[in-house]
C-alpha positions in Angstrom: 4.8 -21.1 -17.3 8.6 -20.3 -17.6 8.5 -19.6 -21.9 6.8 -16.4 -22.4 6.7 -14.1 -24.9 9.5 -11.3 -25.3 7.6 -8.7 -27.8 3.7 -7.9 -27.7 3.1 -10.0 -31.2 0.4 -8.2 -32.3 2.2 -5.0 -32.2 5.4 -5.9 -33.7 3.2 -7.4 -36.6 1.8 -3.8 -37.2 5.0 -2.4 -37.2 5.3 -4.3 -40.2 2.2 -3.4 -42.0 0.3 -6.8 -40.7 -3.1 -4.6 -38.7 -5.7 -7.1 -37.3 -7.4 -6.2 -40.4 -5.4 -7.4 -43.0 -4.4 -10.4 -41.1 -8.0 -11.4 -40.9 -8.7 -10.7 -44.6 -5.5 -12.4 -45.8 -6.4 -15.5 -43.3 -2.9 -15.3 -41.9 -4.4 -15.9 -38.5 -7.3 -17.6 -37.3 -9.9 -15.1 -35.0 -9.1 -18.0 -32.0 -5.1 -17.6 -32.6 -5.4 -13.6 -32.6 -7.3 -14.2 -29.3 -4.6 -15.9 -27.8 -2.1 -13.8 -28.4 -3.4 -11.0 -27.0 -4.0 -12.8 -23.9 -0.2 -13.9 -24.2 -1.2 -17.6 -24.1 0.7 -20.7 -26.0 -0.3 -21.5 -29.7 1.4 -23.8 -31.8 4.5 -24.5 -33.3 2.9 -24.0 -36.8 1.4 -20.5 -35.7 5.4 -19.4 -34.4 6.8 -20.3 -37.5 4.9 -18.1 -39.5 5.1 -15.3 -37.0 8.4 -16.1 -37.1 8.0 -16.0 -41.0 5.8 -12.6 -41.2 8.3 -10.3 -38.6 11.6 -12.1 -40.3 12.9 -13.1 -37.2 14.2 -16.8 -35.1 11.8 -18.0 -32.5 14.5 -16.6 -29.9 13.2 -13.1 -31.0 9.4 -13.7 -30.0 9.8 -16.1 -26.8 12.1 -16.3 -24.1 12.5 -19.2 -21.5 12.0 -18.1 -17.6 13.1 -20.0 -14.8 10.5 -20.4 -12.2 11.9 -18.7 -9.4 11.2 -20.7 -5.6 
């Protein structure tokens, strides 16, 4: 998959006072979602745009686009 993601999510959100915890209490983030971004699998369009929303950052901060190399 050439788009992956540039910053470990999860961390970057802590750095900004988002912990599992309070994601999961403020329903930010669905459990499944959470689990997919550890594993640094896709999620949706929706879920980047509020990641995108929550660190104040463009889309080009969280994912990059990698050529598959032959």
């Amino acid at each position: 998959m050439p788009i992956k993601y540039k910053i470990d999510v999860l961390a970057a959100l802590k750095e900004k006072g988002y912990s599992t915890t309070r994601i999961r209490k403020e329903k930010l983030i669905g459990e499944a979602t959470m689990q997919r971004l550890r594993h640094k699998q896709s999620v949706s369009f929706d879920v980047l745009s509020k990641l995108c929303s929550l660190l104040e950052c463009d889309i080009g901060d969280i994912l990059i686009n990698e050529e598959e190399q032959e």
